[in-house]
C-alpha positions as CSV (number, residue, x, y, z in Angstrom):
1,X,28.0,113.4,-5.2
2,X,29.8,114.8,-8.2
3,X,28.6,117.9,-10.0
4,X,26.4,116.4,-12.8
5,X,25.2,114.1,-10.6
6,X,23.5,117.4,-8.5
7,X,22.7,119.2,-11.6
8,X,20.9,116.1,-12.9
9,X,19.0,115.5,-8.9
10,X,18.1,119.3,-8.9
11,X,16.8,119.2,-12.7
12,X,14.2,116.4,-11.9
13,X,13.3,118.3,-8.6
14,X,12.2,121.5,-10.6
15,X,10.4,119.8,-13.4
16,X,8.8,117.8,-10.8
17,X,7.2,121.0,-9.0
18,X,7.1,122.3,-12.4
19,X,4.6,120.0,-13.8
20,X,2.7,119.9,-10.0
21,X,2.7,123.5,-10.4
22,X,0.2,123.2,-13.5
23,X,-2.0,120.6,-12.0
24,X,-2.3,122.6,-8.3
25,X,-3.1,125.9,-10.8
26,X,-6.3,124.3,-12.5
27,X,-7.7,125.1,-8.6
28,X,-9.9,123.1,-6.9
29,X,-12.6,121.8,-8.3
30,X,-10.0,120.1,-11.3
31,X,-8.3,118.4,-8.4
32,X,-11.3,117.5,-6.8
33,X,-12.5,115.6,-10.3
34,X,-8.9,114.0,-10.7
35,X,-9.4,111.7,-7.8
36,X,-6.1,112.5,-6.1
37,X,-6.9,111.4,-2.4
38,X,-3.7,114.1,-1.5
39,X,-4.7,117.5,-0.1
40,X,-4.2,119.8,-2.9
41,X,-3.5,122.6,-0.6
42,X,-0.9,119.9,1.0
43,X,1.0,119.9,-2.6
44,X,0.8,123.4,-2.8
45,X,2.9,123.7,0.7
46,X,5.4,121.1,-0.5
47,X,5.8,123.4,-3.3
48,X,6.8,126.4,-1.4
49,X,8.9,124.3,1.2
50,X,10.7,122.8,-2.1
51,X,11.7,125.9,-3.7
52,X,12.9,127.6,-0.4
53,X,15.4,124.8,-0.2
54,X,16.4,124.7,-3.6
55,X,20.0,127.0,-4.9
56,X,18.8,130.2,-6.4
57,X,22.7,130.2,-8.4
58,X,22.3,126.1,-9.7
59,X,23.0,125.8,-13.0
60,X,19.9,123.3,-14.9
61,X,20.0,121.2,-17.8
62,X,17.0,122.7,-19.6
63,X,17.1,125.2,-22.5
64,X,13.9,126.9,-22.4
65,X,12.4,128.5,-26.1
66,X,9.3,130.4,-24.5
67,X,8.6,131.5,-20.9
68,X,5.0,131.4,-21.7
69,X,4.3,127.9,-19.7
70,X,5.6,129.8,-16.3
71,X,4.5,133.3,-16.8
72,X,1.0,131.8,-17.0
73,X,1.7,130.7,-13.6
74,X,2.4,134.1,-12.0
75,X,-1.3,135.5,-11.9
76,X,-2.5,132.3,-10.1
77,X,-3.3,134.1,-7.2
78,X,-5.3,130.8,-6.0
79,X,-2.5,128.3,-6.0
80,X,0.6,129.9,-4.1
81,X,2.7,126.7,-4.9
82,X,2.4,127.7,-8.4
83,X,3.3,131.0,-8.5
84,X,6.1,130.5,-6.0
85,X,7.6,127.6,-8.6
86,X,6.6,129.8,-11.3
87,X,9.4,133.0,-10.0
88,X,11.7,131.1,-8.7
89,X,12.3,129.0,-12.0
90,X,12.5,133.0,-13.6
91,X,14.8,133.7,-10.7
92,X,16.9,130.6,-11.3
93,X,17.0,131.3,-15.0
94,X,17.7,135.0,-15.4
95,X,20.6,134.6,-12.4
96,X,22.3,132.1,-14.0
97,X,22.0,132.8,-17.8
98,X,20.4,136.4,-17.6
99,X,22.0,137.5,-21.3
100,X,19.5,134.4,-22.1
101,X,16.6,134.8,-20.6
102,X,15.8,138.1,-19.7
103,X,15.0,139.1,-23.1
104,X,11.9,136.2,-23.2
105,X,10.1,137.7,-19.1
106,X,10.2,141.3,-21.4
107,X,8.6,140.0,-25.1
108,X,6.6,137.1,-23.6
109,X,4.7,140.2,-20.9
110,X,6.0,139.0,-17.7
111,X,7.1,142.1,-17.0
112,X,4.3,143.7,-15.7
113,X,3.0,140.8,-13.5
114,X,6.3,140.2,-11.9
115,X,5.9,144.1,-11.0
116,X,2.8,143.1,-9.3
117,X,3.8,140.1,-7.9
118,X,6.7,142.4,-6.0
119,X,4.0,145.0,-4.7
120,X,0.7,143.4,-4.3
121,X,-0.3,142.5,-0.6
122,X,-1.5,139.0,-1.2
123,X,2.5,138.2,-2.4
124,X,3.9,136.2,0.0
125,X,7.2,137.7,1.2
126,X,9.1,134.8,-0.5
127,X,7.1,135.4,-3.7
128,X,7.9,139.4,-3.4
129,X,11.9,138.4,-3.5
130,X,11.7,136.3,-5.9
131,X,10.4,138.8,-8.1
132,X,12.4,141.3,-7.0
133,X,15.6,139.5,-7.7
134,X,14.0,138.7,-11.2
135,X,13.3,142.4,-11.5
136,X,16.8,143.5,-10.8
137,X,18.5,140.6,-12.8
138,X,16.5,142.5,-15.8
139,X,17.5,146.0,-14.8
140,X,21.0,144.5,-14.7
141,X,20.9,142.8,-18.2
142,X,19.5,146.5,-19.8
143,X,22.0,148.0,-18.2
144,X,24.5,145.9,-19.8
145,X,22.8,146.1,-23.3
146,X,23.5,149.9,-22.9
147,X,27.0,149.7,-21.9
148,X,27.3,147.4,-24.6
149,X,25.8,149.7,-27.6
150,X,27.5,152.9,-25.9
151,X,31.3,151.0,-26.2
152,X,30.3,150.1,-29.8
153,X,29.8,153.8,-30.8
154,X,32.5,155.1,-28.8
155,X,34.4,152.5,-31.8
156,X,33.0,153.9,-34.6
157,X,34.0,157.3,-33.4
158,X,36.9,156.3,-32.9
């Protein structure tokens, strides 16, 4: 299968779980009222099994303008298919365009909840890893902002 091809297959696989994500995080009494004769704890686990298959370094064709829609997800401590979708898409996104996205987890406040997401004991381990790649990717950008504004100064000294 040629590149695009994979690219296009895994694009339509994450908006897929992306858009499930949403619908398993209204809990259960919305699912309940929607009719869906599938378990909505059995879409949560396809989820999770989903994303732990899916390439942490695959480039998407998606250009995203707010993180809002997935940070929402994080807190959703009642729908772990959700909040697993929800930090690996930030994983995904700040990995491979991290001068991009970084900037939006930081103004948008996912900050904080990814901090608790990477500490607090209902976290699944893959949740916590997640997070803390997303974490690090961010310390990583910063310290490139840094390096970046020191070697412009060290220019006008010079």
């Amino acid at each position: 299968m040629n590149l695009w091809r994979k690219k296009k297959k895994m694009n339509r696989k994450s908006q897929s779980a992306g858009v499930l994500a949403h619908i398993v995080s209204d809990g259960d009494e919305r699912w309940a009222e929607s009719g869906v004769n599938i378990p909505r704890e059995d879409v949560n686990r396809k989820i999770v099994k989903a994303t732990e298959k899916w390439d942490l370094q695959a480039r998407r064709f998606i250009n995203y303008r707010s993180f809002k829609p997935i940070i929402c997800l994080l807190p959703q401590w009642h729908s772990e298919g959700a909040q697993q979708w929800a930090v690996w898409a930030l994983a995904n996104l700040t990995t491979t365009d991290r001068k991009k996205y970084c900037r939006f987890i930081i103004d948008e406040g996912g900050l904080e909840l990814l901090e608790n997401l990477s500490v607090d004991a209902r976290s699944t381990e893959a949740i916590k890893n997640l997070a803390n790649i997303v974490l690090r990717n961010i310390d990583e950008w910063k310290r490139n902002i840094i390096e970046v504004n020191e070697e412009d100064l060290e220019m006008v000294d010079d």
